[in-house]
C-alpha positions in Angstrom: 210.0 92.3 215.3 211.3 88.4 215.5 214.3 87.0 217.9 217.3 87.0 216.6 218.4 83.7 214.8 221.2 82.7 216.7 219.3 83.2 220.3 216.7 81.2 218.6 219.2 78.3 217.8 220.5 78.3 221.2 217.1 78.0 223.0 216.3 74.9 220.9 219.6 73.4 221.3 219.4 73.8 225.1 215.6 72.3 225.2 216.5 68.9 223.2 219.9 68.6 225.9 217.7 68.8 228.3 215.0 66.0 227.3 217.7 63.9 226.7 219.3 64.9 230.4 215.8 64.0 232.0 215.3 60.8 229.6 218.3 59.2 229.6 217.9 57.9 233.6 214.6 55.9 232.8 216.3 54.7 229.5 219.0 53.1 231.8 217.2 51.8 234.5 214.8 50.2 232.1 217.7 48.4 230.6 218.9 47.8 234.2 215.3 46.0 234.7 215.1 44.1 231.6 218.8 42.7 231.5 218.2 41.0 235.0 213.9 39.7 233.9 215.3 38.4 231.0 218.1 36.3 232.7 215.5 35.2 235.4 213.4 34.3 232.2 215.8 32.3 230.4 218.2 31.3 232.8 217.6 27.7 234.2 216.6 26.0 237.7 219.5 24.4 239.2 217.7 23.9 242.7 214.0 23.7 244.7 214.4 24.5 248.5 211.4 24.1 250.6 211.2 26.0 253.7 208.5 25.9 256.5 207.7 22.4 256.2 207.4 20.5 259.6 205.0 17.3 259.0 205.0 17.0 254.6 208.4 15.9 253.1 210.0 18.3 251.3 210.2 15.9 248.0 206.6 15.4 248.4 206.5 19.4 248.0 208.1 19.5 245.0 206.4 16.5 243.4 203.6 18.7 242.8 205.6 21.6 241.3 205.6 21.7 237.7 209.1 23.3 237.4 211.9 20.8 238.3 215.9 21.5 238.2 217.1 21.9 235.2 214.2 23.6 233.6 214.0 27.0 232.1 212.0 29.2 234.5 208.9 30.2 233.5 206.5 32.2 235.3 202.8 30.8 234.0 204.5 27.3 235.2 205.5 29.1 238.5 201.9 30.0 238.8 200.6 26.4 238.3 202.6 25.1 240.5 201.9 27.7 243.3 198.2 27.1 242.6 198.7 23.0 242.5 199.9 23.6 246.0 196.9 24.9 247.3 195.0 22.7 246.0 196.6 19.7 247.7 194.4 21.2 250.7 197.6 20.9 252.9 198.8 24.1 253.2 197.3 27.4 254.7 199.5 29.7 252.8 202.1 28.9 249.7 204.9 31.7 248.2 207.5 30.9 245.2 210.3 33.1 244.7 213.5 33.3 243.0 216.8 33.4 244.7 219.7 33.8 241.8 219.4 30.5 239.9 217.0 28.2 243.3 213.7 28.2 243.5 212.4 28.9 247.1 208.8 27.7 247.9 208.2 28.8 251.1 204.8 26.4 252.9 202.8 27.3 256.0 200.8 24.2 257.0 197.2 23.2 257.5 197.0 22.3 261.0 196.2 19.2 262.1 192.9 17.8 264.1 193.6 16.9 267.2 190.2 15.7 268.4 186.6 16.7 267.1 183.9 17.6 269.6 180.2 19.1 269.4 178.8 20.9 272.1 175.0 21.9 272.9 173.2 18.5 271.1 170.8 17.3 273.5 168.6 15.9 270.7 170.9 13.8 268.7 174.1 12.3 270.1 177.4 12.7 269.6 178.0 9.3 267.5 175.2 10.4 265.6 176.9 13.9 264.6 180.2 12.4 264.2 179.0 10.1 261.1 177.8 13.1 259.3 181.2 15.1 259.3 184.0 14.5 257.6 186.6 15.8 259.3 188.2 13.7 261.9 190.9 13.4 264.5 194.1 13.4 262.6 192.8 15.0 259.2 194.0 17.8 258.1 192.1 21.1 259.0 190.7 23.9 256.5 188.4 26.0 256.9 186.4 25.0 253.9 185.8 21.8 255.4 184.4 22.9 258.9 182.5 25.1 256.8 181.5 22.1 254.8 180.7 20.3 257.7 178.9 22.7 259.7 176.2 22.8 256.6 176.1 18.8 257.1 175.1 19.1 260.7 172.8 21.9 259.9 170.9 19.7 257.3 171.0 16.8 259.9 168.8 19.0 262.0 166.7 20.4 258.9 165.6 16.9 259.0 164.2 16.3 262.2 162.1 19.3 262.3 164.9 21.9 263.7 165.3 24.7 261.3 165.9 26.9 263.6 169.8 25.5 264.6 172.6 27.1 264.4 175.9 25.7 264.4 179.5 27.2 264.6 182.9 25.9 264.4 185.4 26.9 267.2 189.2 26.4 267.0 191.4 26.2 269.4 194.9 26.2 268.8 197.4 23.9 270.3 200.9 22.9 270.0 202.9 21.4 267.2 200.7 23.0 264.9 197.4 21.0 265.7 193.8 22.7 266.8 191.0 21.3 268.5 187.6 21.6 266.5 184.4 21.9 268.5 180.9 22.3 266.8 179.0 24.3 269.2 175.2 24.1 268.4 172.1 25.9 269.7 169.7 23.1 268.4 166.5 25.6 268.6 162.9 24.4 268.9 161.2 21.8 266.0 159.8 23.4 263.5 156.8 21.5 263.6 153.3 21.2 261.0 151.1 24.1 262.1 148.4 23.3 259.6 147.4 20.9 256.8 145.3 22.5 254.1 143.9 20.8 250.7 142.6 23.3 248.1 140.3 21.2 245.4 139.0 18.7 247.3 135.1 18.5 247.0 134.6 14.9 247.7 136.3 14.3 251.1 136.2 16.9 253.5 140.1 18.2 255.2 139.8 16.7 258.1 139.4 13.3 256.4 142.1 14.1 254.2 144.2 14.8 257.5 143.7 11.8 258.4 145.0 9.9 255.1 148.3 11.6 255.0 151.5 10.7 257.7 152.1 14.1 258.5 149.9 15.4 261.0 149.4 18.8 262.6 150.9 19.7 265.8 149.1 18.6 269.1 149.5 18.1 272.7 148.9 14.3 272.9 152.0 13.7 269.9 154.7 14.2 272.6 155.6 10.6 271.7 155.0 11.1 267.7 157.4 12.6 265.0 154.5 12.9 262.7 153.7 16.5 263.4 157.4 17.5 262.8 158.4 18.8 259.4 159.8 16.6 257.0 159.8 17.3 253.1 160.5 14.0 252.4 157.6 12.5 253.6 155.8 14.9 251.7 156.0 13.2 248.3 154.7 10.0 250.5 151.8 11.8 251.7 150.6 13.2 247.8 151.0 8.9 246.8 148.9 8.3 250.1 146.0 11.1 249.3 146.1 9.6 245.4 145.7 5.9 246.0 143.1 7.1 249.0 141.4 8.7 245.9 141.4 5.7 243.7 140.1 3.0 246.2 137.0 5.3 246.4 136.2 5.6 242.7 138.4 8.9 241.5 140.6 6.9 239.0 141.6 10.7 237.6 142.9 12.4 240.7 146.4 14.3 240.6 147.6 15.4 243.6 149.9 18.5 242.7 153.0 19.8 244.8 152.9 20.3 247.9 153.7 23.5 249.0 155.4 24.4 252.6 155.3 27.8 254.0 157.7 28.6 257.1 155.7 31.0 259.9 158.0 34.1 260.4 159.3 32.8 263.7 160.7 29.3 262.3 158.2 27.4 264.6 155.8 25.8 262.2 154.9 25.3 258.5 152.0 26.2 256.6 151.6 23.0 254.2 148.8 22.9 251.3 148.6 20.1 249.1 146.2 21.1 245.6 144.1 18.6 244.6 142.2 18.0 241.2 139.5 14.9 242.0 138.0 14.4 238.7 134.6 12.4 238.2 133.8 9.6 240.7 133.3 6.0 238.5 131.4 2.8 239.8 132.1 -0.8 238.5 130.2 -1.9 235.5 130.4 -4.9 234.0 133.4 -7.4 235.3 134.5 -10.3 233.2 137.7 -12.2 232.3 138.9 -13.8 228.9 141.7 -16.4 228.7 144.0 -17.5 225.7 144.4 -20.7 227.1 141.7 -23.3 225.9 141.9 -25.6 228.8 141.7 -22.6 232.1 138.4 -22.4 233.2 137.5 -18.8 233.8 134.5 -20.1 235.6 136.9 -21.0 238.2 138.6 -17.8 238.6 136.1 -15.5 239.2 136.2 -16.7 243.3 139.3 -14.1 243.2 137.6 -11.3 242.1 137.5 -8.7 244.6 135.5 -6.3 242.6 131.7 -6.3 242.0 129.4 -4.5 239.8 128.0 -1.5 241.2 130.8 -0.8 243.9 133.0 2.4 243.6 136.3 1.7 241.1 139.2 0.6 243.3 142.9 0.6 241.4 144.2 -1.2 244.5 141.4 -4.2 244.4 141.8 -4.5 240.7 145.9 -4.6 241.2 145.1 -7.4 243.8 142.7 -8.8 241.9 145.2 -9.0 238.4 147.7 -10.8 241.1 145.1 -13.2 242.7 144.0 -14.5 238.8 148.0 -14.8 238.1 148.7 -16.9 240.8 145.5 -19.1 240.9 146.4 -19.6 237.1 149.8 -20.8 238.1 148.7 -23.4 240.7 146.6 -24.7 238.4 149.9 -25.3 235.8 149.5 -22.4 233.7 153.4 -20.8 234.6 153.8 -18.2 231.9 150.6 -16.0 232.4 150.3 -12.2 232.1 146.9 -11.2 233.6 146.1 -7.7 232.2 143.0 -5.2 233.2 141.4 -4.1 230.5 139.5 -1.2 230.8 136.8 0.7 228.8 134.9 3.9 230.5 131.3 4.9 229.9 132.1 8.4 230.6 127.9 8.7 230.4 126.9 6.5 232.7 130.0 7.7 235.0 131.3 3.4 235.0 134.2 1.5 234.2 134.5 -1.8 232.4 136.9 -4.3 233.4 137.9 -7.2 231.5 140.9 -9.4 233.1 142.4 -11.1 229.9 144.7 -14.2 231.0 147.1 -14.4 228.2 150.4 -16.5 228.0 153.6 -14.6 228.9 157.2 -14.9 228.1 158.3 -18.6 228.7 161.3 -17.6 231.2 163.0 -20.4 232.9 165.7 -19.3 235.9 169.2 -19.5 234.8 171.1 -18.5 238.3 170.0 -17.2 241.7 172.7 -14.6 243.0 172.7 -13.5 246.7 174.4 -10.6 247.5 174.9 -8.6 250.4 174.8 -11.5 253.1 178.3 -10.9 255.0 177.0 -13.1 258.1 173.9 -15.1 257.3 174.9 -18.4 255.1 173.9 -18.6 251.8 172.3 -22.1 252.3 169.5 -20.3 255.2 168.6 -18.0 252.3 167.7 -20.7 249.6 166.0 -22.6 251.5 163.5 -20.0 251.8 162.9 -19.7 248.2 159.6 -21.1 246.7 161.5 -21.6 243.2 164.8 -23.4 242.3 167.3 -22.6 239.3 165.6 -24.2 236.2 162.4 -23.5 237.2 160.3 -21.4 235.4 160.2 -18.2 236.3 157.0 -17.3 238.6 156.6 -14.1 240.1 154.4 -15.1 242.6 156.2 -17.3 243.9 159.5 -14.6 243.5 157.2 -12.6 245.7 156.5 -15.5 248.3 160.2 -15.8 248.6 160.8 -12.4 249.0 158.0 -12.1 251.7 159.4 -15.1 253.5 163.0 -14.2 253.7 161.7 -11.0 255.2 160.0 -12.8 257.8 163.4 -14.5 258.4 164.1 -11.2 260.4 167.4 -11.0 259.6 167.9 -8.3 257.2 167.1 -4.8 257.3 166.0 -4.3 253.5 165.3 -7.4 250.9 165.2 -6.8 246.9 164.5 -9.3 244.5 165.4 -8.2 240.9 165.7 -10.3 237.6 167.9 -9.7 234.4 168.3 -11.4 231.6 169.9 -14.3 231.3 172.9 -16.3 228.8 169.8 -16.6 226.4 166.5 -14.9 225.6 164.6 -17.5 227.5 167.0 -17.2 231.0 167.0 -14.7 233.8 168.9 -14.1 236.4 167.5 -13.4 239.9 169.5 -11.6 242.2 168.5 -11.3 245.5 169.9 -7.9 247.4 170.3 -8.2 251.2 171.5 -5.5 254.0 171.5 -7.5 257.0 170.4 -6.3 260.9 171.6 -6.7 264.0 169.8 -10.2 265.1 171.1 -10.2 268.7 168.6 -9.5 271.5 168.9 -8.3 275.1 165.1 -6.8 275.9 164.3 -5.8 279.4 160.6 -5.3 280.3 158.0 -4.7 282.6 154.4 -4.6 283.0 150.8 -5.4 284.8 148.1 -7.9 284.2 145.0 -9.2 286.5 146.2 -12.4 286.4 150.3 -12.1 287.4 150.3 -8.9 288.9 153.4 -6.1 288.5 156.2 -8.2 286.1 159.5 -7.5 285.3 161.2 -9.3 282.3 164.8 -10.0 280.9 166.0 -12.0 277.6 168.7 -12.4 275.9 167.9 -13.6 272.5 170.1 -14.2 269.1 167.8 -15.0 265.8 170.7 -16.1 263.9 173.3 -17.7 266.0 176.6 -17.6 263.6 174.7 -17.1 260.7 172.8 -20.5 260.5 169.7 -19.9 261.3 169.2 -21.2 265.1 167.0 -19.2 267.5 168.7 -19.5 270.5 167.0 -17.9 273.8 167.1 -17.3 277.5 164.0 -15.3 279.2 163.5 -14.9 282.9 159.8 -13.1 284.2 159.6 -12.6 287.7 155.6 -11.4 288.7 154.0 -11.3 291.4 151.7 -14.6 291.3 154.1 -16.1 288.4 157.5 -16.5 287.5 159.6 -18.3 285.0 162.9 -19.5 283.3 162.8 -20.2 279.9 166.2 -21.6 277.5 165.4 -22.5 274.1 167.2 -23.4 270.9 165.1 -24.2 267.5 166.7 -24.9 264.3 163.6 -23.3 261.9 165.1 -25.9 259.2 166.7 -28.7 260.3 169.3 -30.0 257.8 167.8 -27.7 255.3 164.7 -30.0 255.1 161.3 -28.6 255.8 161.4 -29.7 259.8 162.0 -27.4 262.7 163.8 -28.7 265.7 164.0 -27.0 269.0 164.4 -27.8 272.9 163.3 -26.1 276.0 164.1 -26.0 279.3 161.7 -24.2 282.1 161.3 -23.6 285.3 157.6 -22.1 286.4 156.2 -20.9 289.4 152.4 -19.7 290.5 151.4 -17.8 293.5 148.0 -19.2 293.6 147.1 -19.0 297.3 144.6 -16.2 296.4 142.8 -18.2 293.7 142.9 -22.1 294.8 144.6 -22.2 298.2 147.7 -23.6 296.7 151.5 -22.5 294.6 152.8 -24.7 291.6 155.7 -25.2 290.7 157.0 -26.9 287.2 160.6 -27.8 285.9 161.5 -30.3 283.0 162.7 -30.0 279.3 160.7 -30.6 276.0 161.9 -31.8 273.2 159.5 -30.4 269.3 159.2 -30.7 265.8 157.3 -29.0 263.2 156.8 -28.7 259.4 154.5 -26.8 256.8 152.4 -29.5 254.3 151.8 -25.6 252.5 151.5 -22.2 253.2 148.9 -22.6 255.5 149.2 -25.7 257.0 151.3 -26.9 259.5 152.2 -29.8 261.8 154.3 -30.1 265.2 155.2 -32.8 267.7 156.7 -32.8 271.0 157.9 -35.1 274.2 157.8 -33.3 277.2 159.3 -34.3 280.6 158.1 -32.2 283.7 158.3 -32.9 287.3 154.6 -30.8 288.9 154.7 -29.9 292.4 151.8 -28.6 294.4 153.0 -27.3 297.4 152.3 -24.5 300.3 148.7 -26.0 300.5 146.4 -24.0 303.0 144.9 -26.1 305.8 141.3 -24.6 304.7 142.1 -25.9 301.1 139.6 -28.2 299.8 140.3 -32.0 300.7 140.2 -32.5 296.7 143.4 -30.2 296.5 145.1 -31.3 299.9 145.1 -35.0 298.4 147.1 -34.0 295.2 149.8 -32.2 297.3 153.4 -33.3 296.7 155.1 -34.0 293.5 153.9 -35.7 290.1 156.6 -36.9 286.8 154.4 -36.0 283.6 156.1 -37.6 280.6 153.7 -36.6 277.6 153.4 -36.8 274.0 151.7 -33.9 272.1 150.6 -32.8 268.6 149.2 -29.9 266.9 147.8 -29.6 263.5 147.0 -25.5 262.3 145.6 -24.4 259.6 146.1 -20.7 259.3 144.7 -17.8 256.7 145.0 -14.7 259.0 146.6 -11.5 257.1 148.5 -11.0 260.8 149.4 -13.0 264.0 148.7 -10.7 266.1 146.5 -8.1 264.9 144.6 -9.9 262.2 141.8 -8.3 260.5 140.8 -11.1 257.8 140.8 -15.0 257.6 140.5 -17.6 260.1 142.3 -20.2 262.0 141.6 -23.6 262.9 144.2 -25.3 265.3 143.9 -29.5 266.7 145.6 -30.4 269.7 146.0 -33.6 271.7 148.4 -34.4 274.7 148.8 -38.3 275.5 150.3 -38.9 278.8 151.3 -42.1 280.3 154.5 -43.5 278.8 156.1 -43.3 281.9 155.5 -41.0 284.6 152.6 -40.5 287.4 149.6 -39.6 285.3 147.6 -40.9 282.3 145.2 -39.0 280.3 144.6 -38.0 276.9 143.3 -34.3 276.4 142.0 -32.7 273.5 141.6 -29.0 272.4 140.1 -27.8 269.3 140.4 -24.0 269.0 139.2 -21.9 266.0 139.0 -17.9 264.8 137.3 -16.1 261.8 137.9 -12.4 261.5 135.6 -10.2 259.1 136.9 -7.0 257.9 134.1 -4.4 257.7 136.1 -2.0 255.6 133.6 -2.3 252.3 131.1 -1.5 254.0 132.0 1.3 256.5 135.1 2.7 254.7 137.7 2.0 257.6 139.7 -1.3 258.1 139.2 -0.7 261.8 136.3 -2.1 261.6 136.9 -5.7 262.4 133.7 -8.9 263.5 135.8 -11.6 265.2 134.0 -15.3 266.0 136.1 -17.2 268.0 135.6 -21.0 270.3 136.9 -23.3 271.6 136.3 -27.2 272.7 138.3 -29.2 275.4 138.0 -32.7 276.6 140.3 -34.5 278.8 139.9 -38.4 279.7 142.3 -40.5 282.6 142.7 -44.0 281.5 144.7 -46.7 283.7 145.1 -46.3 287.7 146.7 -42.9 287.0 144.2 -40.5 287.2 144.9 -36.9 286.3 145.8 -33.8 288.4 144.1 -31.0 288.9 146.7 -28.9 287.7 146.3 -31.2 284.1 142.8 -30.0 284.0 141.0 -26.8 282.4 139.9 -24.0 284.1 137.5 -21.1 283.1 137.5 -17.7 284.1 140.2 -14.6 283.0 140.9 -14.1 279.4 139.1 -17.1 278.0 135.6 -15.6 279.8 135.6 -12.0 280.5 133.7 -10.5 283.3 134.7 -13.8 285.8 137.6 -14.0 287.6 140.6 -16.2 287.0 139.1 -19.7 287.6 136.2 -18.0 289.0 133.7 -20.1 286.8 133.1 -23.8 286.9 133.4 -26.5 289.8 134.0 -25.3 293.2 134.0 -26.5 297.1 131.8 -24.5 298.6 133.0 -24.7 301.6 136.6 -23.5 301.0 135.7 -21.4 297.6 138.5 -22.8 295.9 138.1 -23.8 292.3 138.6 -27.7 291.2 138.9 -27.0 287.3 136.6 -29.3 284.6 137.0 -32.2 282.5 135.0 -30.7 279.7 135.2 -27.1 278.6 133.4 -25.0 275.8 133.8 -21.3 275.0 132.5 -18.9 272.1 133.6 -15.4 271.9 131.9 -12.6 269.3 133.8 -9.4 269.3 133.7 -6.3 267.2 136.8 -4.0 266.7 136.0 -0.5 266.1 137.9 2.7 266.3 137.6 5.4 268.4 136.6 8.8 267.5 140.2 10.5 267.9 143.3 10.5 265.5 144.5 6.7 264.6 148.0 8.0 265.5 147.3 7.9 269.3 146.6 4.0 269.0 143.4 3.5 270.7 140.8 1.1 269.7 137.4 0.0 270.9 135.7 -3.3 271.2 132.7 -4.7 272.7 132.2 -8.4 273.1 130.3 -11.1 274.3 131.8 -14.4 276.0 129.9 -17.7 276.5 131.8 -20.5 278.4 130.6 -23.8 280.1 133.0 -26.0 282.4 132.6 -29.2 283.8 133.8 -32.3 285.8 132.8 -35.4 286.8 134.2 -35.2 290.7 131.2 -35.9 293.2 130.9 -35.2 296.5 129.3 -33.6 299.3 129.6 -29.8 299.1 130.6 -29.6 295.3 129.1 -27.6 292.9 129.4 -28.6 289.7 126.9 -27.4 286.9 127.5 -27.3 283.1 125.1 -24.2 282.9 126.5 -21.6 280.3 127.8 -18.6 282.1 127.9 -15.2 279.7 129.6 -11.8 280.4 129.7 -9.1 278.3 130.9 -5.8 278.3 133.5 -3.4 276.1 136.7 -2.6 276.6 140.2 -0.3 274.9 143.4 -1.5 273.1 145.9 1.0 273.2 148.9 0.7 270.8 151.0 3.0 272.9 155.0 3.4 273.3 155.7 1.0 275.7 154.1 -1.8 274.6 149.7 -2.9 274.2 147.6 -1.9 277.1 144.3 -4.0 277.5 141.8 -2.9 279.5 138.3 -4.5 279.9 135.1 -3.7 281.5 132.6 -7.0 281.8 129.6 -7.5 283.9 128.5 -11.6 284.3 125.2 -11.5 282.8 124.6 -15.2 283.4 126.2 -17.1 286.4 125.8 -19.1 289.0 125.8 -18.0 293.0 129.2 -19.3 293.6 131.1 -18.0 291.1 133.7 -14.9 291.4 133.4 -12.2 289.3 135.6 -9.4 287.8 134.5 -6.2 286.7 137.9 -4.9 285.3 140.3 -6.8 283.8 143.8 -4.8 282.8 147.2 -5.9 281.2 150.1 -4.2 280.0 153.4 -5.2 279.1 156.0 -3.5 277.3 159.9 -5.0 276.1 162.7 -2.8 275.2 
């Protein structure tokens, strides 16, 4: 049967009171909750205390906040403002809160740097490291940027081979809220190139290829070389140096791919392999050249082509050749030329067509020439350098001249010559970018040679004294058999004219006791001027002053040298006229030079004589022919002739001697006139010498710097003294013999080995001959 009604009722009357006991609590502490969030909500801002600041204003603080008194609060603008603060980078921790109607931002502080250090770099300095970071002594710290910085230093190393480094920041926490940040580094071992491989290559072999490209692989005689440490930059330089290798020998098609690098598991070396797609090898066919203008002789231009039927296609000689045409055209008055290859294969016959059309380019004229980037050197030393003017028109080989030429200035680090057009389609603008060097010079040096003996060498030098140009110089050499002081100032153009002015002053002395029984000793001042009638040739002058002392003369001396002891004034007038082609003072491995010299003295003074040298050099490259510019014939001779005149005969320090570097295989002096009964040498009125020489490399990697050479000297010397135990005889004496260059860190070491094929009894011989020198 069913409940009862009423019992019923009751039990559902006593279940809804008690829902509504166990509800009503929440009910009211929800509207507890919400009464109080909706007055915080609404209610407004009537303050902004800052607590926890010690260094950072408290206005500051609240200049980023993005609730000010007076405003409603809102809690998305709360949030903004708390993440605004942490963005400043300033603070290490950041809280907002409410207390009633203020709004309380409580900071903690970044700390600040104290001093950054780096501990563990052996390999690169600590200057080095510090201008890689970012953080610094008084800076703020974060850990973000030590992190940040630590990657930087990591990288540094990354390039310079050490992959291997590890880096990690330490801080150490001082007072007043500042830290001390120290970098401590394990720097690792290089990560050097433990193999080059080339995949494609049929025509060239890999260890030719090797020898193309900068990098190189690891060895034991590259202590001194970076070349075998990793560096993916100068892998994109060594793909440009294996394609151009490929064009000059006939492959106008190659691509050189990626280069891929693969580290060994250890970090110690990389794997590199560049791919390589040759293509067909092409050979010159037919080579001609059209012109647009009526009255340029083609005829005439063909002396600058530096192609030939027949030989293999070489992108670089027809680039030079395009530039040689241009600027021949323009000497000859034709200023607006574009000289274009034009090329048509015969894919048959495997050969490439060339005609160089000469056509008229745009007719530019230079509007402006703009010079930036020269914070020391005066505008004026740049300008005069330039081989156009504003209103000229615009030449860009003679842009290219200029650019060459300020380069050679030797006062700036990089040089860029750029044009842009001008106020109207036939203007341009040149602008000439500069990053200057240090010009300053203090070099100390030391070295070896047959002739001075051990040598140590100091100079202070500065190129560009205040930014106008003088060369100003002090050099002191103290040797063994020679020493010298040397002070010289030159003004390369002098009142911006084409004339260089300078002025020396020397001191010299010679030991040569061992060689002619006597020493020397030289000190005056000379006074020189010079300028260029073109590129290549060039005029100087000069008065010279110098008081000659022949002293310390050995009683067993011969009576020719005991009579000229004591001092002589020389006051002597000189000139030289050079005419120079050579791609390179000092290495040159093409052209020639032919340089006239005469010295007049007798305008006052104790001697009077005029002497006269005529020296000349032709160098032949042999790199057509044997594939290597190494390869280098050199002819070289020289004629001299001196004559007294008046009752002021010359001394024998005034005359020439032979022997030493101007005839190998014979001692200093050891060739020519002699008294046979002392040995000593007398030197020659009349002297001739011819020199054939051929340059070749050695069979080793051209990085170590070592080259070969065999030559073959031929000299004559001699005087017109007479007497009773004198041997004078203009008989040609020849040595020949071979010898090593070596391009090494400290400077070019010389070493010959000559035996005197022809010579007379009484001269002295030398088998070796050695010289090195180094300045740093």
């Amino acid at each position: 049967m069913g409940r009862p009604l009423h019992a019923t009722f009751r039990a559902l009357l006593l279940a809804t009171a008690g829902l509504a006991i166990l509800a009503a609590p929440p009910a009211q502490a929800q509207q507890r909750r919400a009464a109080p969030a909706a007055a915080e909500a609404g209610g407004a801002i009537t303050a902004i205390e800052v607590r926890g600041n010690q260094r950072i204003e408290a206005d500051t603080i609240r200049s980023y906040m993005l609730l000010q008194p007076g405003d409603r609060y809102d809690p998305d603008r709360a949030d903004r403002s708390l993440r605004s603060l942490f963005a400043t980078g300033l603070f290490r921790d950041v809280r907002v809160t409410r207390d009633g109607a203020r709004l309380v931002v409580n900071v903690q502080e970044n700390p600040i740097i104290n001093r950054v250090a780096f501990e563990g770099n052996r390999r690169i300095s600590d200057d080095n490291l510090r201008n890689e970071v970012q953080l610094r002594p008084r800076a703020v710290f974060t850990p973000q940027l030590a992190q940040a910085d630590r990657q930087r230093i990591l990288d540094t190393y990354a390039r310079r081979g050490r992959f291997a480094a590890r880096v990690e920041p330490k801080v150490i926490q001082l007072d007043q809220n500042r830290v001390d940040l120290v970098f401590e580094i394990v720097e690792g071992d290089t990560a050097q190139v433990a193999r080059i491989n080339f995949v494609g290559n049929q025509a060239f072999s890999d260890a030719r290829l090797r020898e193309v490209v900068a990098t190189k692989e690891q060895a034991f005689y590259r202590f001194f070389s970076t070349a075998d440490t990793f560096d993916p930059d100068r892998l994109n330089f060594d793909r440009e140096l294996i394609r151009r290798y490929y064009l000059r020998n006939g492959y106008p098609d190659v691509q050189v791919g990626n280069a891929s690098a693969e580290l060994a598991p250890d970090r110690s070396g990389f794997f590199i392999t560049f791919p390589v797609t040759e293509g067909q090898r092409f050979a010159f066919g037919e080579i001609t050249i059209s012109s647009a203008f009526p009255n340029l002789d083609t005829a005439t231009l063909r002396r600058f082509l530096e192609v030939s039927p027949g030989d293999w296609y070489d992108g670089d000689a027809v680039e030079r050749t395009s530039q040689a045409i241009a600027d021949a055209a323009n000497l000859r008055g034709f200023p607006f030329v574009d000289v274009q290859p034009q090329i048509t294969r015969d894919a048959e016959a495997r050969r490439i067509n060339i005609n160089f059309a000469v056509n008229e380019g745009p007719r530019v004229f230079v509007e402006r020439i703009d010079i930036e980037g020269n914070t020391r050197t005066q505008d004026r030393v740049i300008r005069r350098e330039f081989r156009l003017a504003e209103g000229d028109a615009f030449n860009a080989a003679q842009v290219r001249r200029s650019r060459e030429r300020i380069r050679n200035l030797g006062y700036f680090q990089d040089v860029q010559i750029t044009n842009s057009p001008g106020s109207t389609p036939d203007r341009t603008i040149v602008t000439t970018r500069l990053q200057e060097r240090a010009t300053g010079e203090v070099s100390i040096g030391g070295g070896y040679s047959t002739d001075a003996g051990f040598l140590a060498d100091f100079g202070i030098r500065e190129r560009n004294l205040s930014g106008t140009g003088l060369d100003a110089r002090i050099n002191t050499t103290i040797a063994q058999r020679r020493s010298q002081v040397d002070i010289s100032l030159t003004d390369p153009a002098f009142l911006d004219r084409n004339l260089a002015i300078g002025g020396d002053i020397f001191y010299i002395q010679r030991n040569l006791l061992n060689i002619a029984s006597y020493n020397e000793r030289r000190a005056g001042f000379a006074l020189r001027a010079g300028w260029e009638f073109n590129e290549r040739l060039r005029q100087s002058v000069s008065y010279s002053l110098v008081n000659r002392d022949i002293y310390s003369v050995q009683s067993t001396a011969s009576r020719f040298i005991r009579e000229q002891a004591g001092s002589t004034l020389l006051s002597q007038v000189s000139q030289t006229l050079a005419y120079d082609t050579r791609d390179n003072f000092i290495e040159p491995r093409r052209g020639y030079i032919i340089r006239l010299g005469t010295d007049l003295a007798g305008l006052g003074g104790d001697v009077s004589y005029v002497r006269a040298r005529l020296d000349s050099s032709l160098h032949l490259p042999f790199e057509r022919i044997l594939g290597d510019q190494d390869y280098v014939l050199s002819f070289s001779g020289s004629v001299g002739i001196i004559e007294s005149y008046g009752n002021k005969p010359e001394r024998i320090v005034d005359r020439f001697f032979l022997g030493g570097e101007n005839l190998r295989g014979f001692a200093l002096a050891g060739a020519g006139p002699r008294d046979l009964a002392s040995r000593d040498p007398l030197g020659g009125r009349f002297m001739w010498t011819q020199s054939t020489e051929m340059r070749y490399p050695l069979p080793l990697p051209s990085e170590i710097g070592l080259i070969g050479r065999a030559f073959v000297d031929i000299g004559s010397l001699s005087q017109t003294i007479s007497g009773a135990g004198i041997a004078d005889t203009a008989t040609p004496r020849v040595g020949a013999g071979v010898g090593i260059s070596w391009r090494s860190p400290f400077g070019l070491i010389n070493i010959d080995v000559a035996q005197a094929v022809a010579k007379q009894r009484y001269d002295e011989t030398q088998v070796v001959r050695f010289g090195f020198g180094t300045r740093f």
